[in-house]
N, CA, C and O atoms as a GROMACS GRO file, in nm:
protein
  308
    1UNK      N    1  -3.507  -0.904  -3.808
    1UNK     CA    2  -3.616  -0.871  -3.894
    1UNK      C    3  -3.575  -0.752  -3.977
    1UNK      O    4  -3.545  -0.654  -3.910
    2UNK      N    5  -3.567  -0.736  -4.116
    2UNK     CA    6  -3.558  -0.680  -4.200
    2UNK      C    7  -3.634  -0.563  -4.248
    2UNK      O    8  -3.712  -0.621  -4.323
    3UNK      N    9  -3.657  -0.466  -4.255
    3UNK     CA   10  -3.759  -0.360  -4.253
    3UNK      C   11  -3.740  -0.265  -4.384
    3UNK      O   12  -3.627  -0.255  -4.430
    4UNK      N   13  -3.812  -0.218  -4.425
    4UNK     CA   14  -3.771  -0.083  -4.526
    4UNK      C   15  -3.831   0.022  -4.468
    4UNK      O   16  -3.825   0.125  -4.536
    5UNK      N   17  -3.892   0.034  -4.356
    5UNK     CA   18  -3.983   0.152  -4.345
    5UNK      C   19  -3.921   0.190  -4.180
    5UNK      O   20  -3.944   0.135  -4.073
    6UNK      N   21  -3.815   0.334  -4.224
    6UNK     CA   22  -3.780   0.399  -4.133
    6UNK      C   23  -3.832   0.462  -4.004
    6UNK      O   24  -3.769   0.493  -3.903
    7UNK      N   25  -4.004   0.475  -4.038
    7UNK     CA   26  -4.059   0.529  -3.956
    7UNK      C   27  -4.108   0.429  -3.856
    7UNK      O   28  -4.130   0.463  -3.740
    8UNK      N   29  -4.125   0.304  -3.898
    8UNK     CA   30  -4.167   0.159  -3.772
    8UNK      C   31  -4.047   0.141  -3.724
    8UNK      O   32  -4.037   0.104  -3.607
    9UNK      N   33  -3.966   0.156  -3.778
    9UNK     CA   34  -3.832   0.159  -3.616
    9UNK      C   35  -3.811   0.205  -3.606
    9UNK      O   36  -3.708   0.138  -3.619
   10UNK      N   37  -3.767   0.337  -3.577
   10UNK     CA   38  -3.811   0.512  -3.515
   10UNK      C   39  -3.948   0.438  -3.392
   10UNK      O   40  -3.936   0.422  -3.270
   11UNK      N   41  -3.997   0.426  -3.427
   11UNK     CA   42  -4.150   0.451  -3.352
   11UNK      C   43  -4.163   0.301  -3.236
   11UNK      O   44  -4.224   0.300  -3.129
   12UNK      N   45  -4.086   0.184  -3.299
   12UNK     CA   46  -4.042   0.039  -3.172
   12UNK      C   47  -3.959   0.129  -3.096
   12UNK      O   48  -3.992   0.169  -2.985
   13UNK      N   49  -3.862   0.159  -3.148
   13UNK     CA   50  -3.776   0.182  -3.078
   13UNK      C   51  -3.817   0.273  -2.959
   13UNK      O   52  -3.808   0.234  -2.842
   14UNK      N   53  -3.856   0.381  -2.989
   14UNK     CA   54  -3.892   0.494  -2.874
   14UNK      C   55  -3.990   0.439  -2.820
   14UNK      O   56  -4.044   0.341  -2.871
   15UNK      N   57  -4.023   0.486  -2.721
   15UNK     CA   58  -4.101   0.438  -2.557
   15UNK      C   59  -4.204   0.512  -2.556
   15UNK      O   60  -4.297   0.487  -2.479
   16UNK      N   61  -4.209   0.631  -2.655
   16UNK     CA   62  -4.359   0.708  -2.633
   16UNK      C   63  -4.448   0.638  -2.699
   16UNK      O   64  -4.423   0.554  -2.786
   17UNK      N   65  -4.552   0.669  -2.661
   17UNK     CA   66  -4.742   0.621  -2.729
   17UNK      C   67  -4.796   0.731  -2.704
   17UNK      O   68  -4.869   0.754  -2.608
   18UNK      N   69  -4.754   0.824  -2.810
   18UNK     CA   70  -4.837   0.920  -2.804
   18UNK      C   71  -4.887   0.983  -2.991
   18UNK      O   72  -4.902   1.093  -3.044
   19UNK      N   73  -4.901   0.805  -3.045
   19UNK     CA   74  -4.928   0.809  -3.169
   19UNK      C   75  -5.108   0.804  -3.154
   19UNK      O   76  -5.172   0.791  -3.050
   20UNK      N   77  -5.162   0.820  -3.304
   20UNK     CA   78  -5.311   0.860  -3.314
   20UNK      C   79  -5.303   0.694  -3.423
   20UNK      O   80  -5.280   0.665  -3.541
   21UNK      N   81  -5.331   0.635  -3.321
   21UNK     CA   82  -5.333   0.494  -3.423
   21UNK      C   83  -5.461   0.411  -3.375
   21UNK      O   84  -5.524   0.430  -3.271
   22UNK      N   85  -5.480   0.338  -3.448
   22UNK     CA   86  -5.584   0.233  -3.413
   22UNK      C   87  -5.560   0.119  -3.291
   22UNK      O   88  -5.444   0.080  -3.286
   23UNK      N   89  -5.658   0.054  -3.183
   23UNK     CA   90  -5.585  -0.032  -3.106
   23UNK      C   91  -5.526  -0.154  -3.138
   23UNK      O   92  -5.453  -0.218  -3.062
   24UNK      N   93  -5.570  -0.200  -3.296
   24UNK     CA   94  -5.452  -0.348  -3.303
   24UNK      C   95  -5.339  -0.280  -3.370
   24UNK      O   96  -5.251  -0.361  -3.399
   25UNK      N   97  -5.305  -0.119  -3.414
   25UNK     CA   98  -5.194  -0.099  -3.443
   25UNK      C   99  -5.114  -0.090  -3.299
   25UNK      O  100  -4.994  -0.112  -3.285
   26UNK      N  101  -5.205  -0.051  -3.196
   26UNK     CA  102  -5.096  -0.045  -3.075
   26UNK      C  103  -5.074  -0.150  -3.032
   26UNK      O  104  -4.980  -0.155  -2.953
   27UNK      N  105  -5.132  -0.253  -3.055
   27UNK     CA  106  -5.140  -0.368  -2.984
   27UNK      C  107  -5.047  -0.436  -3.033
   27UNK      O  108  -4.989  -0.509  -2.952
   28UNK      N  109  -4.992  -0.439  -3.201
   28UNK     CA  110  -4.895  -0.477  -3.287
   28UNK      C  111  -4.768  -0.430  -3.253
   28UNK      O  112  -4.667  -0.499  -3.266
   29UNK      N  113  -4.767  -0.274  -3.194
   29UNK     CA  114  -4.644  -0.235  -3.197
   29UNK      C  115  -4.600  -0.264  -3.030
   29UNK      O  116  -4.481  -0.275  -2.999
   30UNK      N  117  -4.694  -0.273  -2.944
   30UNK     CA  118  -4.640  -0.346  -2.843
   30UNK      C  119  -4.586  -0.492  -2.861
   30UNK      O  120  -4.478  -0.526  -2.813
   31UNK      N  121  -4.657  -0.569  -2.923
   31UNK     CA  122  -4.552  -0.726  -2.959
   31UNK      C  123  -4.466  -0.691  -2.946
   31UNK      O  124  -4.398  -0.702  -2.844
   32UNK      N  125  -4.430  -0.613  -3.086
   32UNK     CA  126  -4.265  -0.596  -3.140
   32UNK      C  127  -4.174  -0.551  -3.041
   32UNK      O  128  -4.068  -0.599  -3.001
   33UNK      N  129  -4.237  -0.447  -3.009
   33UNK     CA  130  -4.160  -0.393  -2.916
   33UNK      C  131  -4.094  -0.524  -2.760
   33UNK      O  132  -3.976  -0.551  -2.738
   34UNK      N  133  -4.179  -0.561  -2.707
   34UNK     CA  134  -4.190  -0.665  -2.612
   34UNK      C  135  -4.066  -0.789  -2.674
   34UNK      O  136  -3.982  -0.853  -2.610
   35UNK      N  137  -4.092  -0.788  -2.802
   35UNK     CA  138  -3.992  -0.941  -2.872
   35UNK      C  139  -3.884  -0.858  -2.878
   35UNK      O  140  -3.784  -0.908  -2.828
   36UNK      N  141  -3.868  -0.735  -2.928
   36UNK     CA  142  -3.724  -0.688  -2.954
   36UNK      C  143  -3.654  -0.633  -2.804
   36UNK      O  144  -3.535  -0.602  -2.803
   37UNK      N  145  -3.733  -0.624  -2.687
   37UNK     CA  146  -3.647  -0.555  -2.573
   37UNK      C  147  -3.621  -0.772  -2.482
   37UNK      O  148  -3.570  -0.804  -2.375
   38UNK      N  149  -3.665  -0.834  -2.560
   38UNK     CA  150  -3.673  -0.931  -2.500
   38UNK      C  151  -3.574  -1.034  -2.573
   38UNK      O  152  -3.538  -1.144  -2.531
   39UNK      N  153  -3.528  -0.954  -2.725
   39UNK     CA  154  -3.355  -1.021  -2.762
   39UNK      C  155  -3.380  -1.084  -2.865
   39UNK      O  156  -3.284  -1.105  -2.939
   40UNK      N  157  -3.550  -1.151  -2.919
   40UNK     CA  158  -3.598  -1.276  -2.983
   40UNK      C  159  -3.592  -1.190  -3.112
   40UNK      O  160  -3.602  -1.262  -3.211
   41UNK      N  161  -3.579  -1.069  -3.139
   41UNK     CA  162  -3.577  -1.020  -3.260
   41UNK      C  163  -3.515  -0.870  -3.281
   41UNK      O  164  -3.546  -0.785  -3.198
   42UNK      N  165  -3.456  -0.847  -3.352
   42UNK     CA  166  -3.381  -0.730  -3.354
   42UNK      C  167  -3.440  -0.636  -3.552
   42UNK      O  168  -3.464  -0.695  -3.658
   43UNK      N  169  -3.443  -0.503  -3.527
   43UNK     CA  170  -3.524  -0.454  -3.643
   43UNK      C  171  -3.376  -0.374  -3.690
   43UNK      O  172  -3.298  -0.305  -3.624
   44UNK      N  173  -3.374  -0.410  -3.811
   44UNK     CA  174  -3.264  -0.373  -3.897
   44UNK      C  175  -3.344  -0.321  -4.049
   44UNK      O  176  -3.428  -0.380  -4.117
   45UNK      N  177  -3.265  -0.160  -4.073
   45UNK     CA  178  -3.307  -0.124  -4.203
   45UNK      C  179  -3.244  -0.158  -4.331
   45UNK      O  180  -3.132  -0.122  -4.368
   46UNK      N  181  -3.330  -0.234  -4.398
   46UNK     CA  182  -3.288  -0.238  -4.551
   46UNK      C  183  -3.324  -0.164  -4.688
   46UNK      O  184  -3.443  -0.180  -4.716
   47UNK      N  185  -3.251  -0.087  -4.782
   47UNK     CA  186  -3.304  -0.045  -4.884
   47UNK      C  187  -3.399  -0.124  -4.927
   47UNK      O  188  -3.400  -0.248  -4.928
   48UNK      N  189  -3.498  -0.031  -4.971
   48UNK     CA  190  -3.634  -0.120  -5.022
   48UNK      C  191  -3.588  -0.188  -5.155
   48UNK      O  192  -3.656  -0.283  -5.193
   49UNK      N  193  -3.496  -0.156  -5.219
   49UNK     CA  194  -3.425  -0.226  -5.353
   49UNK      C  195  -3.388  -0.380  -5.322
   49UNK      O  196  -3.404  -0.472  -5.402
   50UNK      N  197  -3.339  -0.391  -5.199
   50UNK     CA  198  -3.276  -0.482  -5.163
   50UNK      C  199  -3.379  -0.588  -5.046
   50UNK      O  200  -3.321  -0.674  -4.979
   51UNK      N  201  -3.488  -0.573  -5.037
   51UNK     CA  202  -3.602  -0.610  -4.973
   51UNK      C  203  -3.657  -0.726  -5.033
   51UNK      O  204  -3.742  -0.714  -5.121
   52UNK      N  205  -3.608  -0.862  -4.987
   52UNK     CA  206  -3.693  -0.982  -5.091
   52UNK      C  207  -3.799  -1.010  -5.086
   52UNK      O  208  -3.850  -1.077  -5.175
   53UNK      N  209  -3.899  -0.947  -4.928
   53UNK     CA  210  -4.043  -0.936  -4.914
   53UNK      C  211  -4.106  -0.964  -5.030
   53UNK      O  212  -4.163  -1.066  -5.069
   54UNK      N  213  -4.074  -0.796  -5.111
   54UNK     CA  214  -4.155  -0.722  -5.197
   54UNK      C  215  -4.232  -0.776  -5.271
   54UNK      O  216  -4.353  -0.754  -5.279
   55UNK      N  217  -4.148  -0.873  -5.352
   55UNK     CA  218  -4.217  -0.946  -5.466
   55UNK      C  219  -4.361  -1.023  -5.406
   55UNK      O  220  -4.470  -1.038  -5.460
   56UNK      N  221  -4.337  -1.042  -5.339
   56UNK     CA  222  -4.449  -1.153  -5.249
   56UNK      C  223  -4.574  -1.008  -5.206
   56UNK      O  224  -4.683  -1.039  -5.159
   57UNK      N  225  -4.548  -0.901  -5.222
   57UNK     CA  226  -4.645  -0.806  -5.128
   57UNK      C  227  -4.698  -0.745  -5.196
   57UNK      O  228  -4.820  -0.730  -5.187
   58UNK      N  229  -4.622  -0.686  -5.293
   58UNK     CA  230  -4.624  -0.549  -5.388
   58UNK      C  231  -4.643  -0.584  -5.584
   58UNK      O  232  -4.576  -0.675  -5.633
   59UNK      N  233  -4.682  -0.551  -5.620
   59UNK     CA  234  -4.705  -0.526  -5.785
   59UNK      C  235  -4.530  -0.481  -5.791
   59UNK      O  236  -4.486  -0.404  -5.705
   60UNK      N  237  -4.439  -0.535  -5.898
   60UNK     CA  238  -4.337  -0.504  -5.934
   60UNK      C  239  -4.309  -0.502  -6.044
   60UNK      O  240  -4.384  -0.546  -6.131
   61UNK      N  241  -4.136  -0.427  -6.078
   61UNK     CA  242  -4.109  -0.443  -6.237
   61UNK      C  243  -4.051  -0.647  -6.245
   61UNK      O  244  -4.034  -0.721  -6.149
   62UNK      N  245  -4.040  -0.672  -6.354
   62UNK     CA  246  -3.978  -0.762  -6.397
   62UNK      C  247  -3.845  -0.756  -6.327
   62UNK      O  248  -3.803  -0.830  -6.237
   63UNK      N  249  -3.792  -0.665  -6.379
   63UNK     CA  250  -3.673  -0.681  -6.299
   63UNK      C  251  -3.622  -0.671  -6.178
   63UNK      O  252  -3.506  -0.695  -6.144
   64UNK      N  253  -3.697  -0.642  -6.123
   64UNK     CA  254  -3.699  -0.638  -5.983
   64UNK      C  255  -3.724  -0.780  -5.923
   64UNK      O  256  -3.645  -0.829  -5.841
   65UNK      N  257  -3.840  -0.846  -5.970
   65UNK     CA  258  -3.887  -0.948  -5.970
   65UNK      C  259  -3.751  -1.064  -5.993
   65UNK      O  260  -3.718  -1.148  -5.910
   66UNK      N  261  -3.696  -1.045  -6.107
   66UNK     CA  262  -3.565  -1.163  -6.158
   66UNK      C  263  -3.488  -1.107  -6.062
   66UNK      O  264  -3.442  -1.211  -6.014
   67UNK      N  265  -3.438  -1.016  -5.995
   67UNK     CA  266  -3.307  -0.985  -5.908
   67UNK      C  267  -3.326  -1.038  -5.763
   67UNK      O  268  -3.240  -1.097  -5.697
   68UNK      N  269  -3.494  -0.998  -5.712
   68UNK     CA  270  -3.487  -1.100  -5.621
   68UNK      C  271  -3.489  -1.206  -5.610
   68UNK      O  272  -3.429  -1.256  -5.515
   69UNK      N  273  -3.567  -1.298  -5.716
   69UNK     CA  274  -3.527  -1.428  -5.746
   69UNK      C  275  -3.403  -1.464  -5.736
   69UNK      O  276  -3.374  -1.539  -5.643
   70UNK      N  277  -3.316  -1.428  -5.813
   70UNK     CA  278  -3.145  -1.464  -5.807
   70UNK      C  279  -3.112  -1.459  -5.644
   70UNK      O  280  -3.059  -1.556  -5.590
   71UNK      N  281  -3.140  -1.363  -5.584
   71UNK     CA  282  -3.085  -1.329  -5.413
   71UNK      C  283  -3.156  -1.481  -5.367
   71UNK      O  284  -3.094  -1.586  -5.344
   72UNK      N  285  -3.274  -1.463  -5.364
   72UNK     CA  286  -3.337  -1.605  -5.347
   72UNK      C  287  -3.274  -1.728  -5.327
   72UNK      O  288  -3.272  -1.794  -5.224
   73UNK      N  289  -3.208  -1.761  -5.464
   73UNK     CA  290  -3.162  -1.867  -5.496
   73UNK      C  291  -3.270  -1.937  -5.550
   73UNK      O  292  -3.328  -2.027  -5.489
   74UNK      N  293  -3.301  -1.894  -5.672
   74UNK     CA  294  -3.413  -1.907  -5.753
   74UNK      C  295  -3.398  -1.914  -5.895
   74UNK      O  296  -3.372  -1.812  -5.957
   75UNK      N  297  -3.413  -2.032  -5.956
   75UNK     CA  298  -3.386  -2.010  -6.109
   75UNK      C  299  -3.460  -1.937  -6.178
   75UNK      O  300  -3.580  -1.966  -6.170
   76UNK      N  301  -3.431  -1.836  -6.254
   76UNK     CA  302  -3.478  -1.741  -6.356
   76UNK      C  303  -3.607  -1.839  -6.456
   76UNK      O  304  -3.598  -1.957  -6.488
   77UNK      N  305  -3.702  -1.760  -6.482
   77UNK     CA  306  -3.759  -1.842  -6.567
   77UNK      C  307  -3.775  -1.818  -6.711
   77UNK      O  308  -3.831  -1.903  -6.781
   0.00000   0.00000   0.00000
């Protein structure tokens, strides 16, 4: 699993809960946690430049937009 945000794997990774979060945020970060000590998924950081999510999540430039397309394997339009 692909990530841009340094601080959610920092925070799977370590074993403390001694965050001020809501209970389906703890409840979320226990999944992860549970799937990744269990092998079914491993959290790897990617520059957010390089993140093909984005387009699908976020308001973007154009070009950002055509570059992930290309990674895609997506014809330009």
């Amino acid at each position: 699993m692909n990530c841009d945000n340094q601080t959610v794997i920092v925070k799977v990774n370590s074993s403390k809960d001694n965050m001020k979060s809501s209970r389906h945020v703890k409840r979320r970060l226990k999944s992860v946690r549970k799937l990744r000590n269990s092998g079914v998924i491993t959290l790897d950081y990617i520059q957010t430049a390089r993140n093909l999510a984005d387009p699908f999540t976020k308001g973007l430039s154009r070009n950002v937009i055509d570059n992930a397309s290309k990674e895609m394997g997506l014809r330009p339009m």
